[in-house]
C-alpha positions as CSV (number, residue, x, y, z in Angstrom):
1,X,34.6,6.7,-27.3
2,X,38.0,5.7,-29.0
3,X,41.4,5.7,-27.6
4,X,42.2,9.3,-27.8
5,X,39.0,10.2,-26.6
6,X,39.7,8.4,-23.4
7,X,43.4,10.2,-22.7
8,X,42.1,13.3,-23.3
9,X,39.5,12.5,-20.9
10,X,42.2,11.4,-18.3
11,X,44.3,13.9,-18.9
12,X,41.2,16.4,-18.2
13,X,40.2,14.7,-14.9
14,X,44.2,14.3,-13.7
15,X,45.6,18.1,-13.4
16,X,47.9,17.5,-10.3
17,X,50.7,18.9,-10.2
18,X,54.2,17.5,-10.5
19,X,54.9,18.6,-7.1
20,X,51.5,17.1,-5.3
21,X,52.1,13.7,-6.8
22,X,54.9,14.0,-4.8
23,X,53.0,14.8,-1.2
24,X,51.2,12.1,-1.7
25,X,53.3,9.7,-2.7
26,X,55.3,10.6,0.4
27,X,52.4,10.2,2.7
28,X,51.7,6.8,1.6
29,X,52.6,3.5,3.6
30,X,54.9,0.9,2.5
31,X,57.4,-1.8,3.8
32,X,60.8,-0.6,4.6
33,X,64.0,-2.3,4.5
34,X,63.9,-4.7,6.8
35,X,66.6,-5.9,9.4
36,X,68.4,-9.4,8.0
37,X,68.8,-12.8,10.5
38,X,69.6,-16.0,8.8
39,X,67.5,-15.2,5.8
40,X,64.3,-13.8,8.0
41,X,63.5,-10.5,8.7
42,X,62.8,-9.1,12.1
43,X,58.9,-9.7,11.8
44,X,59.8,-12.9,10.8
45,X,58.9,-13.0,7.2
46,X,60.8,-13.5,4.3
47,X,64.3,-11.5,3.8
48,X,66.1,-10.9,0.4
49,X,64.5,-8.1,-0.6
50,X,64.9,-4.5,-0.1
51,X,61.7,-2.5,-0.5
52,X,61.4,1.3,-1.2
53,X,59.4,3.8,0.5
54,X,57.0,5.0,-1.9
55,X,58.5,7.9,-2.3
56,X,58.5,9.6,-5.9
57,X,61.5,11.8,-7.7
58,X,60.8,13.8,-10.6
59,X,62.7,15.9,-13.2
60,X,61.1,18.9,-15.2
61,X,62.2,18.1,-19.1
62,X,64.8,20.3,-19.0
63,X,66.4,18.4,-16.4
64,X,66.4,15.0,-17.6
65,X,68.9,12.2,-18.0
66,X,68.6,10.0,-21.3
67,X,67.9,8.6,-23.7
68,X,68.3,5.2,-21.5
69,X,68.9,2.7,-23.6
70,X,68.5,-1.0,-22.7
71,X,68.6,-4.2,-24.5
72,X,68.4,-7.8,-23.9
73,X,66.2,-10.7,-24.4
74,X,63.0,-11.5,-22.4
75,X,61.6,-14.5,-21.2
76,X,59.9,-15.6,-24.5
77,X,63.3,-15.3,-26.2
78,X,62.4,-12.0,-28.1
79,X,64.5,-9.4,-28.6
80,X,63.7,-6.1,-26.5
81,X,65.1,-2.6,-27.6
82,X,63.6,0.3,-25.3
83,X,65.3,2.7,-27.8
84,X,62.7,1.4,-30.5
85,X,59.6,2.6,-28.2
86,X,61.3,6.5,-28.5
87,X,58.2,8.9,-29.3
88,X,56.3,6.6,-26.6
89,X,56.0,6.7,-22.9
90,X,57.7,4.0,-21.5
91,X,57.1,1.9,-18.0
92,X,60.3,0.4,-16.3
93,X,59.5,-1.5,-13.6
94,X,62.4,-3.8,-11.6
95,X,61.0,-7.4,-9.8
96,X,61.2,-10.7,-9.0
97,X,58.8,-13.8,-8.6
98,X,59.4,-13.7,-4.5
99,X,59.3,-10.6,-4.0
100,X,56.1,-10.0,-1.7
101,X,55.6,-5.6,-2.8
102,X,56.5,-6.8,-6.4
103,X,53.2,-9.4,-6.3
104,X,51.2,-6.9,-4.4
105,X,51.6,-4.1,-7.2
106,X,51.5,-6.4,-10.3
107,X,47.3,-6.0,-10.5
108,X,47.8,-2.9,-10.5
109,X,50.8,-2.7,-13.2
110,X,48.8,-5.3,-15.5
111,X,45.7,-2.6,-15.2
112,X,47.7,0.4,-16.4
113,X,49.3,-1.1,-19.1
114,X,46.0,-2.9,-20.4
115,X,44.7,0.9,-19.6
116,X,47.4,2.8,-21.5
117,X,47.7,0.6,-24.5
118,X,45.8,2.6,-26.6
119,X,48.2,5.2,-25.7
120,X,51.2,3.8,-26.7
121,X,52.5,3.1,-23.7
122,X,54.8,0.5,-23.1
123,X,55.4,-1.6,-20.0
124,X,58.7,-3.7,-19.6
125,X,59.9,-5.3,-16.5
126,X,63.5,-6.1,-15.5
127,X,64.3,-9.2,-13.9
128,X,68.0,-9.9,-12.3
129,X,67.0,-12.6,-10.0
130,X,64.3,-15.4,-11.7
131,X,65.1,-18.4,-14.2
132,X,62.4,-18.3,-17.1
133,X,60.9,-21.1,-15.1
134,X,59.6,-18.7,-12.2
135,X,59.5,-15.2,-14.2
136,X,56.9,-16.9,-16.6
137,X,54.6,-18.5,-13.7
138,X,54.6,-15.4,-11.8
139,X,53.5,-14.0,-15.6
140,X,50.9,-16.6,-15.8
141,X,49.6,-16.1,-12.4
142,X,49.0,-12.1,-12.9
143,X,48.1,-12.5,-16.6
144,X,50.7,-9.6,-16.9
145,X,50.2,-8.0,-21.0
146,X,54.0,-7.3,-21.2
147,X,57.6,-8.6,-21.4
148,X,60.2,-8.8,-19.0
149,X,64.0,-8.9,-19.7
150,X,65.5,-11.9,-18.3
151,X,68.7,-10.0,-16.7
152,X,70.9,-12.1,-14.7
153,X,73.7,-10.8,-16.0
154,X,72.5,-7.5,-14.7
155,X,73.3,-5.6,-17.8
156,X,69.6,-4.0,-18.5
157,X,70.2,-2.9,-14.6
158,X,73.4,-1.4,-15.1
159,X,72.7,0.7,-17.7
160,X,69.2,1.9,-16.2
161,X,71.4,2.5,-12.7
162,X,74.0,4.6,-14.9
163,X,71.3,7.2,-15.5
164,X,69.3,7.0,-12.3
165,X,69.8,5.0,-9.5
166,X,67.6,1.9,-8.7
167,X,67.8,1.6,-5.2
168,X,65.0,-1.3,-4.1
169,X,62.9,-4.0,-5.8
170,X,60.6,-3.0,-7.0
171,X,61.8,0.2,-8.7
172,X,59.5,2.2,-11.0
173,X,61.0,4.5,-13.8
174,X,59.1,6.3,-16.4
175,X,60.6,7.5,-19.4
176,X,59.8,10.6,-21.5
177,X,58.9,10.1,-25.7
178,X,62.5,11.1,-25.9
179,X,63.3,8.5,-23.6
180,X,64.8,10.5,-20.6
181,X,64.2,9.4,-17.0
182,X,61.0,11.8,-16.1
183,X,60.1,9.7,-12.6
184,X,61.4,7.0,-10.3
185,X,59.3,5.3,-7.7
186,X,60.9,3.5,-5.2
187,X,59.1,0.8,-4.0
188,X,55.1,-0.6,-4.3
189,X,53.7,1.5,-7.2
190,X,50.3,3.7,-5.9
191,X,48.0,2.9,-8.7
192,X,46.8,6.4,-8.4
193,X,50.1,8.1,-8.9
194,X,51.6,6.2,-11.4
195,X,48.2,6.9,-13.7
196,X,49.0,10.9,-12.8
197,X,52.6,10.6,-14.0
198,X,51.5,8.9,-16.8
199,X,48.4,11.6,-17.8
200,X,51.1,14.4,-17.2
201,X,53.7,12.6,-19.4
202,X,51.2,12.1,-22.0
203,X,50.1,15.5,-22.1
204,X,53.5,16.9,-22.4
205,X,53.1,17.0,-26.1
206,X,49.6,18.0,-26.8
C-alpha cells in the first residue's frame, strides 16, 4: 500500500473528535511544575525545567492565529523557514537535551515523523537552551529524522509565543497547511493524541 493509501487508512480508523482528544488528553498523567531548592526539586530530582500537564487546546479553522512564521538556523547550519512548509502540516515541538519529559517523548516524536513522512509532515524542534554540542548528541542518541533550530537568542520562541503562548518545555504546537496554530500540547506529547490531531489535520482538506 503507498503513502496515501496508509493516511486514508489512518484517517478512517481515527474519527475522534476535536473535543474527545481533549478528555483524554486531560485525563492523562504527567509531571507538574515542580517546587525549586538550590537547583533540586522537592522529590529531589533535577530542577530547571517547567513541565506541562498534558493538557491539549484547540482552535476550529475559523478561529486560528497565523501564519507563524519562524526562521533561524539549526544545528547542522542549514537554513530553516517554516513559512516554506505552508500547504503542509507542521510539528513544533520546544526542548532541551536535560530535560527529563523532553527525552521521555522523543521515541515517540521520532516515530510520528518517520510515520507521517509520507504525508508531508514536517517536524522541527526549537531549542533555547543547548550548544550544538548537546542538541546533536541528544539527536544522535534518539536518531531523531528532523531539525532543530538552535535558538539561544530566543527569537524562533518569541515569535511562536506572539501567536500562542508556550508555557513549559516541552511545548507541542501543530500548525494548519495555512500555517495557523490548530493545537498546543503542553507538556509530554501522548503518542496517541498527537497521531489524532495529526489524522484530523490531514483530513481537513480531503
Amino acid at each position: 500500500m503507498d503513502g496515501r493509501g496508509r493516511a486514508a487508512g489512518r484517517r478512517r480508523a481515527a474519527r475522534s473528535t476535536w473535543g474527545a482528544v481533549v478528555v483524554a488528553a486531560l485525563a492523562a498523567t504527567a509531571a507538574c511544575a515542580p517546587g525549586v531548592d538550590d537547583g533540586r526539586t522537592e522529590d529531589g530530582g533535577e530542577a530547571g525545567y517547567i513541565s506541562g500537564d498534558q493538557s491539549v487546546t484547540l482552535w476550529e479553522a475559523g478561529d486560528r492565529s497565523g501564519p507563524v512564521e519562524i526562521t533561524g538556523t539549526d544545528f547542522a547550519g542549514s537554513a530553516v523557514d517554516v513559512t516554506a512548509w505552508q500547504g503542509d502540516v507542521v510539528v513544533l515541538n520546544t526542548w532541551y537535551a536535560a530535560c527529563p519529559p523532553c527525552r521521555a517523548e522523543a521515541p515517540d516524536l521520532v516515530a510520528a515523523a518517520d510515520e507521517y513522512a509520507d504525508d508531508g509532515v514536517h517536524v522541527l524542534g526549537i531549542n533555547s537552551t543547548d550548544e550544538p554540542e548537546a542538541a546533536q548528541a541528544f539527536e544522535r542518541t534518539f536518531e531523531v529524522p528532523y531539525p532543530s533550530l538552535h535558538d539561544t537568542d530566543k527569537t524562533a520562541i518569541a515569535a511562536l509565543s506572539g501567536i500562542v503562548p508556550v508555557q513549559a518545555v516541552p511545548t507541542t504546537v501543530l500548525l494548519d497547511r495555512e500555517g495557523g496554530v490548530a493545537a498546543r500540547i503542553l507538556g509530554r506529547v501522548d503518542p496517541s493524541t498527537l497521531r489524532t490531531l495529526l489524522d484530523d489535520l490531514l483530513a481537513e482538506d480531503a
